[in-house]
N, C-alpha and C positions, 0 to 999 in steps of 0.2 A: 941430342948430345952434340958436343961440339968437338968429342975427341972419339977414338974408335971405343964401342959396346967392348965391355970386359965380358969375360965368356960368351962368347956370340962367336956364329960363324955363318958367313954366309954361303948357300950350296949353287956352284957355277956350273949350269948345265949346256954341254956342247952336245952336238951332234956329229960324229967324226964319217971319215969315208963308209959305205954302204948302210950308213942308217944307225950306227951304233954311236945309243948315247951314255955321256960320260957326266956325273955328277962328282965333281970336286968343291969340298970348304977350302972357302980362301976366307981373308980377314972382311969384314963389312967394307965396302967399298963407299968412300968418303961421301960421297951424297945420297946416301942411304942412312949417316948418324942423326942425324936430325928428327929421324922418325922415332930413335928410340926412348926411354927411359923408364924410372922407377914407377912400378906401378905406384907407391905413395905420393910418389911426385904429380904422376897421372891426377888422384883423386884430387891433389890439392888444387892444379888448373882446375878441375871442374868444378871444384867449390867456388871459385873465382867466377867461372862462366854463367852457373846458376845466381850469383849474387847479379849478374850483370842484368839476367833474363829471370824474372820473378816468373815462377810458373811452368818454364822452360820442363820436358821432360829428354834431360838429357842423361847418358852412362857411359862411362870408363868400358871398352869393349878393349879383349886383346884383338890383337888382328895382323897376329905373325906371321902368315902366311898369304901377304898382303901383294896387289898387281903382278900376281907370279912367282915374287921372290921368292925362295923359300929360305931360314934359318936352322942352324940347332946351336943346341946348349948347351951348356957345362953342367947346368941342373935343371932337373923338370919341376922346380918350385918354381910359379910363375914371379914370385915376391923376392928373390935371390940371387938373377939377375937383368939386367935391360931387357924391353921386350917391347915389340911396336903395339903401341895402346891408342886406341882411336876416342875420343867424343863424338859421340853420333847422337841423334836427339831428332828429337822437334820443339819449334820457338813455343810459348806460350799460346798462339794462335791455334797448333796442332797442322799445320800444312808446312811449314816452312822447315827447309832440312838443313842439318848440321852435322859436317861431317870434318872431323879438326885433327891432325896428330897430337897426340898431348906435348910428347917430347921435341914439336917443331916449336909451339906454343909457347915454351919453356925459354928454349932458346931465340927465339923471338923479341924475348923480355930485356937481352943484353944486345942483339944481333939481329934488327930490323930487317923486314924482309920490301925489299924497295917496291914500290909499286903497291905495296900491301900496307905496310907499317909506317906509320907518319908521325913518327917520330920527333924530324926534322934537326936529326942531331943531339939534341936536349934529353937527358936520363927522365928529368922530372915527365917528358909528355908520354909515359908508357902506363896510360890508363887505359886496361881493356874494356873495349868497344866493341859491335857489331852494325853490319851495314848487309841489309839486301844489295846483294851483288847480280841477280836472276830472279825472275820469277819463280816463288818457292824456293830459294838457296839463301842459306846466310853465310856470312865469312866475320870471324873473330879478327879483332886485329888490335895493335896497340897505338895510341894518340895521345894530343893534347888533351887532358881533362873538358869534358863539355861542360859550358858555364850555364848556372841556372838560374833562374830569374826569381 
């Protein structure tokens, strides 16, 4: 997402003098929206990513409670509002891992992410691609359409 999650809230945990800690929601803090959106929105990037990878076993995971952060809601239907949705998988091959925010993905698609997305300015070269980036890692990203012969 590229504006703050409606009903979301993120829990900011301190640790105050003698050890006592303090869990406060505050609003999602701006570089943390990019992780989130609709779970519809989720499946349809991943329709997109299996078109890309024939064979690919990959799935729309939530994964709210993601590198620490923790969330809450306004509702406990996951489908009601934003929520951090991951693409995790294996390529075709079955070794190679896939681990994608859906809602970075998304925004991705308008909002290249530099070093990542090759764009090069142009709307028309946002043809999802993938490129081993490590041994056994892949990275989704948006490009020029590859020409085929």
């Amino acid at each position: 997402m590229t504006s703050l999650p409606s009903g979301v809230q993120q829990i900011l945990t301190t640790t105050g003098i003698g050890g006592t800690i303090t869990q406060t929601p505050i609003p999602v803090l701006p570089g943390n929206w990019q992780k989130f959106c609709m779970l519809t929105d989720a499946q349809a990037i991943l329709t997109k990513m299996l078109s890309v990878v024939p064979g690919a076993t990959l799935a729309v995971v939530e994964n709210t409670a993601e590198e620490g952060m923790l969330y809450t809601f306004a509702s406990t239907d996951n489908t009601a509002s934003p929520r951090v949705w991951m693409i995790q998988g294996l390529l075709a091959d079955g070794s190679t891992v896939v681990g994608e925010y859906a809602g970075g993905m998304i925004d991705r698609q308008t909002n290249p992410q530099p070093f990542i997305d090759n764009t090069s300015g142009n709307p028309a070269n946002n043809t999802l691609q993938y490129s081993i980036v490590a041994p056994g890692v892949a990275q989704f990203f948006y490009g020029a359409p590859v020409a085929t012969a």
